[in-house]
C-alpha positions in Angstrom: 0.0 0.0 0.0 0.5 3.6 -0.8 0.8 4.3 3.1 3.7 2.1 3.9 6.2 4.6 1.3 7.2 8.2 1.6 3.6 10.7 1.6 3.5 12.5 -0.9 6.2 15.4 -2.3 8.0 17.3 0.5 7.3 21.1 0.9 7.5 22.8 3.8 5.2 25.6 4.8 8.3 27.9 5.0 9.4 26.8 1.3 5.5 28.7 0.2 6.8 31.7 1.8 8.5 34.9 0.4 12.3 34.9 0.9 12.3 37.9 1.7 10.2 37.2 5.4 7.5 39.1 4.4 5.0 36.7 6.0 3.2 36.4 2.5 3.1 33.3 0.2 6.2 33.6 -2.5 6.2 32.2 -6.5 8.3 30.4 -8.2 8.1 32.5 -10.8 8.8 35.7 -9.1 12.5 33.6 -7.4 10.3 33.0 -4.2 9.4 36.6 -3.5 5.7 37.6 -3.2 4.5 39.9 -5.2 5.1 43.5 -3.3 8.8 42.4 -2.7 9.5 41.3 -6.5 8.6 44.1 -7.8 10.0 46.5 -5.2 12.8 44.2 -6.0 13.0 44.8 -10.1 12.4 48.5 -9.7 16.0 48.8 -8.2 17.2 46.3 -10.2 16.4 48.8 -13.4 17.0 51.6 -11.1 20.9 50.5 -10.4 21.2 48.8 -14.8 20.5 53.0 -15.3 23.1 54.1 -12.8 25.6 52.1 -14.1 24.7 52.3 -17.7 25.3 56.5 -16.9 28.7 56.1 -15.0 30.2 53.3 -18.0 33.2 54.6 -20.3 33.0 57.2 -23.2 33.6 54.0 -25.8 30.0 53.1 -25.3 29.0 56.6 -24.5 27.1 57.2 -28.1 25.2 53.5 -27.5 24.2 54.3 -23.9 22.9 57.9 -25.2 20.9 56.0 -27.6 19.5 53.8 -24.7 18.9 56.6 -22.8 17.2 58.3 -25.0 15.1 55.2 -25.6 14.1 54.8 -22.5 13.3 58.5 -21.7 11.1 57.7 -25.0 9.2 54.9 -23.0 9.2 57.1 -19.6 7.3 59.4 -21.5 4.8 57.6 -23.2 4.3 56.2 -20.1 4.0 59.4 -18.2 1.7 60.3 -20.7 -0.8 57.5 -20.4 -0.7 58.1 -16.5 -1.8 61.7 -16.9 -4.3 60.4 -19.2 -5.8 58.2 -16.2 -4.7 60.2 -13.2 -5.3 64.3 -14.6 -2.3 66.3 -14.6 -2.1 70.2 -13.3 -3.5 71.6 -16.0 -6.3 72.1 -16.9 -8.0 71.5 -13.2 -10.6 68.7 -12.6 -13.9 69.9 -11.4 -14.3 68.5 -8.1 -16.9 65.7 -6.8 -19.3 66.7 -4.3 -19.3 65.8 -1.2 -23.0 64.5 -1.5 -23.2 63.0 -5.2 -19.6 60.7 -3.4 -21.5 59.9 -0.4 -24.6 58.6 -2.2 -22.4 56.6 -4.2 -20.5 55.1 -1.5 -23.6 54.4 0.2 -24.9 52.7 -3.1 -21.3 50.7 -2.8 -21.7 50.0 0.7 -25.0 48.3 0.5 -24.1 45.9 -2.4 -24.1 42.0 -1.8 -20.9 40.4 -2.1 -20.2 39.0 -5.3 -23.3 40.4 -7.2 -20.9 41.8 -10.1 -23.9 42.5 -11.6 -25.4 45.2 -8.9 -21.8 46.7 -9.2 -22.3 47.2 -12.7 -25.9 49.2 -12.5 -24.2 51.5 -9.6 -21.4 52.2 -11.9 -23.2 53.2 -14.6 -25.4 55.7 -12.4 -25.1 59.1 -12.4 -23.9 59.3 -8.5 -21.0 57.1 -9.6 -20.3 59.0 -13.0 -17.0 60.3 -12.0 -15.3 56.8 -11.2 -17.1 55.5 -14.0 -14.9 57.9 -16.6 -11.7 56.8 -14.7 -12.1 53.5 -15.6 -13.5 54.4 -19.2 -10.5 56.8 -19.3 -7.6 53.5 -18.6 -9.2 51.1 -20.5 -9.3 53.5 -23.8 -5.8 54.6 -22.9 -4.4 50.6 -22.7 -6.1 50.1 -25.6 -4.7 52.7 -27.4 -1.2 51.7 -26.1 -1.6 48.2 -26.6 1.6 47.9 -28.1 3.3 48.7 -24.4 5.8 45.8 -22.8 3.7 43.5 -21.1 5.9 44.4 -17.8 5.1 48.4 -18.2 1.1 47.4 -18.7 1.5 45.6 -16.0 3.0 48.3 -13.8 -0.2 50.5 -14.6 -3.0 48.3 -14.2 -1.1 47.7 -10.4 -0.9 51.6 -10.0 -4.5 51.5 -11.4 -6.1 49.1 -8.6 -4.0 51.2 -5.9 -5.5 54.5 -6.7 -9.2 52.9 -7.0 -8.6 51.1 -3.2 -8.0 54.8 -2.3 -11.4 55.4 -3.8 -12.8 53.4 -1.1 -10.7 54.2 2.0 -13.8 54.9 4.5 -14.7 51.2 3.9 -14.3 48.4 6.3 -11.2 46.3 4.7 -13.3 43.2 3.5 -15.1 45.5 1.3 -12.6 47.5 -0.2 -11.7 44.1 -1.4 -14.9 43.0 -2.6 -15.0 46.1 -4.8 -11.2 45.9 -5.9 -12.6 42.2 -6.9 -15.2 43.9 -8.8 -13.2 46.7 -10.4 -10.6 44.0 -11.9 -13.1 41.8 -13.5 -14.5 44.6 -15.5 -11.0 46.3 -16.0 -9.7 42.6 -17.1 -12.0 41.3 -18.8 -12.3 44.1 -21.3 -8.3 44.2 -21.1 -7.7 40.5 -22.0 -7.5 40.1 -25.7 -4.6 43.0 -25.0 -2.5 41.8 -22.4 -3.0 38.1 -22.3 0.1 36.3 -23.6 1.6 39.5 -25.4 3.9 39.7 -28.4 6.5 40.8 -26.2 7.2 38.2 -24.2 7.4 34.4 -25.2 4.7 32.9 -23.3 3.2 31.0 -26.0 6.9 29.3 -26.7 6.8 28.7 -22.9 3.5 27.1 -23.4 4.2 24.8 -26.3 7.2 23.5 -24.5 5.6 22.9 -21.1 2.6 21.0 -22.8 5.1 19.0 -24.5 7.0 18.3 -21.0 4.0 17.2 -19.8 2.5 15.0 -22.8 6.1 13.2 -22.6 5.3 12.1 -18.7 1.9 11.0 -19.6 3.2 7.4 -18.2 3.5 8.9 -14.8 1.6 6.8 -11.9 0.0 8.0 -8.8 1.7 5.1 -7.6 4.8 6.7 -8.7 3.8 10.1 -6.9 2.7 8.3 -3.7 -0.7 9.6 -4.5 -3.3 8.2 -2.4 -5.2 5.9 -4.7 -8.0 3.5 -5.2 -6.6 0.2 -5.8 -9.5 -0.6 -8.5 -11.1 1.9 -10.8 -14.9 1.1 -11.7 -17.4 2.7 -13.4 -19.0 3.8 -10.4 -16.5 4.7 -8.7 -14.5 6.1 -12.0 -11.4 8.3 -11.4 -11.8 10.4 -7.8 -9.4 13.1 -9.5 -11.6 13.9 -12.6 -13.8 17.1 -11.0 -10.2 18.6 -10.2 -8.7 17.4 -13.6 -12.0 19.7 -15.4 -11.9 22.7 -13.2 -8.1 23.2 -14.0 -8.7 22.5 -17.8 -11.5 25.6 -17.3 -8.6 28.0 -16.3 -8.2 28.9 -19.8 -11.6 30.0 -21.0 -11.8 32.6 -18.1 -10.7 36.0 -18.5 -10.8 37.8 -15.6 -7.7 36.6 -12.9 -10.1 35.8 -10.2 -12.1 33.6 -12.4 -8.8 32.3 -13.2 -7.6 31.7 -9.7 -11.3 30.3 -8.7 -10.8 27.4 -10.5 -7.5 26.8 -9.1 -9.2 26.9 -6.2 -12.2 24.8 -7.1 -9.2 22.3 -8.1 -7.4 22.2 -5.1 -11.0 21.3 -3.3 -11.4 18.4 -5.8 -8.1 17.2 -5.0 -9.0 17.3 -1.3 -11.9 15.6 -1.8 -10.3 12.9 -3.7 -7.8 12.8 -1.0 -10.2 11.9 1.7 -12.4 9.6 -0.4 -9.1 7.6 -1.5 -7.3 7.4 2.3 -8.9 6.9 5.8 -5.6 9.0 7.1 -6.7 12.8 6.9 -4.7 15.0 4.1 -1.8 16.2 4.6 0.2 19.1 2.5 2.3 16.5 1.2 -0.4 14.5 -0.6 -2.4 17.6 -1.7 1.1 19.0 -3.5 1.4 14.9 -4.4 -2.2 15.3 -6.0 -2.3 19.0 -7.8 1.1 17.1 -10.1 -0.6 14.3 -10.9 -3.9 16.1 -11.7 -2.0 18.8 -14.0 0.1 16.1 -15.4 -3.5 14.0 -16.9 -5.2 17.2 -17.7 -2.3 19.3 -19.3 -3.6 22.3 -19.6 -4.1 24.7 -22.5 -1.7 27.6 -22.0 -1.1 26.6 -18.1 2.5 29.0 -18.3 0.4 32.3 -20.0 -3.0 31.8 -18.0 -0.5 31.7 -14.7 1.9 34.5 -15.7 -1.3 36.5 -16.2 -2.4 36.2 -13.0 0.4 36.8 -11.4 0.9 40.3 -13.5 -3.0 41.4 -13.4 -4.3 39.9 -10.7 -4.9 41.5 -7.2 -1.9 41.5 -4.7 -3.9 40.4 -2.0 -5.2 37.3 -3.8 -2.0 35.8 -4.6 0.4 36.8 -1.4 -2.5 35.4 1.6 -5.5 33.5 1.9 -6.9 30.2 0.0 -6.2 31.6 -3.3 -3.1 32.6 -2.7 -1.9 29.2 -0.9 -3.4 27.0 -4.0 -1.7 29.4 -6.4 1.2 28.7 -5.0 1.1 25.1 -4.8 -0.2 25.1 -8.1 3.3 26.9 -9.1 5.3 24.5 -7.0 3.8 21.5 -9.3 4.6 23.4 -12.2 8.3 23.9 -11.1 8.7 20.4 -10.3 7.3 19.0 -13.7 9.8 20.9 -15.5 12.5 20.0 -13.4 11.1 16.1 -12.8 14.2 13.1 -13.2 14.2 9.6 -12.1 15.2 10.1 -8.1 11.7 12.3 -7.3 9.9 9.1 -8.5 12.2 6.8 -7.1 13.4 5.6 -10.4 16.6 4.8 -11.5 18.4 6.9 -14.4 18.0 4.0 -17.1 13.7 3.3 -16.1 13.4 7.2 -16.1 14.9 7.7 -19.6 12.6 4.0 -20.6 9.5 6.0 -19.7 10.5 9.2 -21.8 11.7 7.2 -24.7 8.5 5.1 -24.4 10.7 1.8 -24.7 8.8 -0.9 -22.5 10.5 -0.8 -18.9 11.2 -4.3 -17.3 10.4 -5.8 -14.0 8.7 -4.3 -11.3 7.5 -1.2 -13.9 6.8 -3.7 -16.5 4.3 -5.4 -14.1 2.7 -1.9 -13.1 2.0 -1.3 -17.0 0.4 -5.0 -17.1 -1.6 -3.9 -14.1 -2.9 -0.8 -15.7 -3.7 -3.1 -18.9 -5.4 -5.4 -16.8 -7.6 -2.6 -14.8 -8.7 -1.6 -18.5 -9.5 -4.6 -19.8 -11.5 -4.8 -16.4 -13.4 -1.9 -17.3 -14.3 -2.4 -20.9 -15.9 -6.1 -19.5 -17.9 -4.2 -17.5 -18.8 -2.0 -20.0 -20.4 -4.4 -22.4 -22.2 -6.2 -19.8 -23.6 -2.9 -18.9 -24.3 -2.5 -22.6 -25.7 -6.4 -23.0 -28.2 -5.3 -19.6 -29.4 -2.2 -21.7 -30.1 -4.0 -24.9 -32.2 -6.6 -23.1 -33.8 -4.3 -21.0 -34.7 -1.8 -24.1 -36.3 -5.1 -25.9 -38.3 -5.8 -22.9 -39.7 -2.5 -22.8 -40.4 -2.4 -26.2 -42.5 -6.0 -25.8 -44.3 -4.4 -23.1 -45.4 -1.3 -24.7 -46.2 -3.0 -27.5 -48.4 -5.3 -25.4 -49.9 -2.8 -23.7 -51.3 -0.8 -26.9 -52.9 -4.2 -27.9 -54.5 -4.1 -24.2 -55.7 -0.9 -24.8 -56.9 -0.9 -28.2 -59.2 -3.9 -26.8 -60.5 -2.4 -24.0 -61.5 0.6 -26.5 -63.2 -1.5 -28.5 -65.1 -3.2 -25.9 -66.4 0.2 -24.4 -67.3 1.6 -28.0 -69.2 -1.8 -28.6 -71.1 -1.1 -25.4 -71.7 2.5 -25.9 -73.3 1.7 -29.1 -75.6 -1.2 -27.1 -77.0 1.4 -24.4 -77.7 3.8 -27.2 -79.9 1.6 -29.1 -81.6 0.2 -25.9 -82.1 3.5 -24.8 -83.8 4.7 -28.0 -86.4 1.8 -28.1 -87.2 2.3 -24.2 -87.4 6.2 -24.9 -90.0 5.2 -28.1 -92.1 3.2 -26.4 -92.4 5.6 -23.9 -93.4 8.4 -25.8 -96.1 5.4 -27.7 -97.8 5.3 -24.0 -98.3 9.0 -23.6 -99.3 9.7 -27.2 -102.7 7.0 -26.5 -104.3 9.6 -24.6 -105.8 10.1 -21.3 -108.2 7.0 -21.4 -105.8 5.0 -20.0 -106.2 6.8 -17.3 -103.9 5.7 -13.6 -102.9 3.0 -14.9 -101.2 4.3 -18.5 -99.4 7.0 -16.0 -98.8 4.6 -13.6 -97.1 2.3 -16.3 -95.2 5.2 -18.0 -93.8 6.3 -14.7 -92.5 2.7 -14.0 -91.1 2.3 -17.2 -89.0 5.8 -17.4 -87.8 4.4 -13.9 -86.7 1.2 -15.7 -85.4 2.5 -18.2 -82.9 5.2 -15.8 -81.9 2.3 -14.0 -80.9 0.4 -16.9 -79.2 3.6 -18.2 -77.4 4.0 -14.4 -76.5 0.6 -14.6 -75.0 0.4 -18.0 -72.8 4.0 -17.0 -71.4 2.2 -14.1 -70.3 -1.0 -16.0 -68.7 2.2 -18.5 -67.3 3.7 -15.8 -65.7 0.6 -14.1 -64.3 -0.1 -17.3 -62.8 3.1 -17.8 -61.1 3.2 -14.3 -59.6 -0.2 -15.4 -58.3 0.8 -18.3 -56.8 4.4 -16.5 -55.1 1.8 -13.7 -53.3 -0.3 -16.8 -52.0 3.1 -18.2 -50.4 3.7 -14.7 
């Protein structure tokens, strides 16, 4: 069993952290910083490549003039698209009153979490037009300067989300982030077919080769992973893993980064459901980092590299340095890391089985026996499936026979009460004709023709009742055979 080996892959909680002792979750792809400290972090980085680019030797001096210039070019334009958002001295911006921003806030301040919807009707009313034309004003302006390294788009839409939290300061913290939350799904989503996996950087080559580092490890085990595991796979039961493998293959057909990070997060609940349904031992860390690899190794994302660098440049700070999303992120880059950098020893392999599985020659021994187990577990299943299949076939001929057997029922019992209707009809007409025959003779009859007449009107309504209730029993037997 699973449970007698190593659990799962080894991370310790400090390992998530930033390097820097921040007390926020770090990223692989930011060299284990968090977000505020990488890019606090690549500001003097740039700020010190100028410095020294300045103080180099007058050999270079023409090429580092050029550079300068160039990047006094790009200050500029950028400059220019932050006075474009933000109002520069001149001319001066009328001011909002103090009672058209207080019935907006109040409009703000009683919206439901998460109705993005509600958000969307205050926006657009005239209390709130003045935020309204800000955002108009930077989604015009990134449109219009599209063409912007990814990194310097990033850098605004960050600057961006801190001036709108400072739209909300009189609001409790929890929902300045509900409408930050707000104010980047319509920002993004408009935003996405700009920004997402930009000409300037090579995401999508980072893509293609992470999908194909992946699709080369498709022989990977949980076994191999010490992923807890059911020992058979039925089609009941079918793979525990599946709702995580969908919700992370959904990552990519979402534009806005918390839609983004809320399936990671639906994911990383599938995979702890799994977990638990698979092992009597509670979860651990370990076997949820364990499961995330194996789940993004079957699923393989579409663009796993651009959807995550996305996040982590448009997304909110907040969501990716503390909390759930930010923890699942994190593993979610962890796995990531360790795909790309997987050999033989982190699945206790040997160098020569490791490069048998990636050359996809057919390993020998114990690995050989795990791929005849695996054949033998889908044989299983497809036997199953075509007695399932058989049981269906009978069962749809049975039912067929049946119905079939019933319309013959019913067309008899039709029949039957049309051949009766037809009977009372007739014997009512004769009974109604000889009664008028008695009253048409005349009053020398006297008592005794009235007498007669009234008995036989009598007769003939109980023949009449008694015939309806033989119609009526019949009918109530032929409603209980439809049933």
């Amino acid at each position: 069993m699973w449970t007698d080996k190593q659990r799962g892959i080894r991370v310790s909680q400090a390992e998530l952290l930033c390097t820097n002792s921040c007390g926020y979750y770090g990223n692989p792809a930011w060299q284990g910083c968090c977000s505020k400290c990488w890019r606090e972090r690549t500001r003097q980085e740039g700020t010190q490549r100028q410095e020294t680019s300045q103080s180099s030797d007058g050999g270079s001096l023409s090429f580092y003039k050029f550079e300068e210039k160039k990047s006094i070019e790009k200050g500029s334009r950028v400059n220019t698209v932050r006075r474009l958002f933000w109002g520069g001295p001149s001319p001066p911006k009328p001011k909002e009153s103090t009672e058209s921003h207080s019935n907006s806030m109040k409009a703000f301040q009683d919206l439901e979490p998460g109705d993005f919807t509600g958000f969307l009707k205050i926006l657009r009313s005239p209390p709130s037009q003045r935020l309204q034309s800000r955002c108009t004003a930077f989604l015009n302006t990134i449109e219009a300067y599209h063409d912007l390294p990814v990194q310097k788009q990033s850098d605004l839409v960050q600057d961006f989300y801190q001036n709108m939290a400072a739209y909300f300061t009189g609001f409790p913290e929890s929902q300045v982030l509900q409408m930050m939350e707000h104010i980047e799904k319509l920002m993004m989503t408009r935003l996405h077919k700009w920004v997402f996996c930009h000409d300037s950087v090579d995401d999508e080559q980072k893509d293609l080769a992470l999908q194909r580092r992946i699709r080369s490890l498709n022989w990977v085990t949980p076994q191999m992973l010490s992923v807890p595991f059911p020992d058979e796979i039925t089609l009941i039961t079918k793979d525990p893993y599946l709702p995580a493998i969908t919700a992370i293959i959904e990552m990519d057909a979402k534009r806005a980064p918390q839609d983004k990070l809320a399936c990671v997060i639906k994911c990383s609940q599938h995979v702890f459901e799994a977990l638990s349904t698979s092992n009597s031992e509670p979860a651990n860390a370990d076997d949820f980092l364990s499961g995330l690899i194996y789940v993004v190794l079957k699923a393989n994302p579409p663009r796993l590299h651009s959807n995550m660098q996305y996040v982590i440049r448009f997304g909110l700070p907040h969501s990716l340095m503390a909390g759930e999303s930010g923890y699942y992120f994190t593993n979610l880059s962890c796995a990531v890391a360790f795909i790309e950098k997987l050999d033989g020893s982190a699945l206790n392999l040997s160098q020569e089985e490791f490069e048998d599985y990636m050359s996809s020659r057919a390993p020998s021994g114990q690995r050989g026996a795990e791929r005849q187990r695996a054949a033998q577990s889908t044989q299983h299943i497809l036997d199953e499936l075509k007695v399932r299949q058989q049981q269906l076939d009978q069962g749809a001929n049975d039912l067929q026979a049946e119905l079939q057997q019933w319309v013959r029922e019913v067309n008899t019992k039709v029949d039957e009460a049309q051949l009766r209707s037809g009977l009372i009809q007739k014997d009512l007409r004769a009974h109604c004709g000889l009664a008028q025959s008695a009253l048409s003779r005349g009053p020398e009859s006297g008592g005794h023709q009235e007498e007669g007449v009234t008995k036989l009107v009598q007769k003939t309504h109980t023949v009449s009742c008694s015939e309806s209730q033989n119609a009526d029993l019949v009918l109530e037997q032929d409603v209980k055979i439809i049933n």
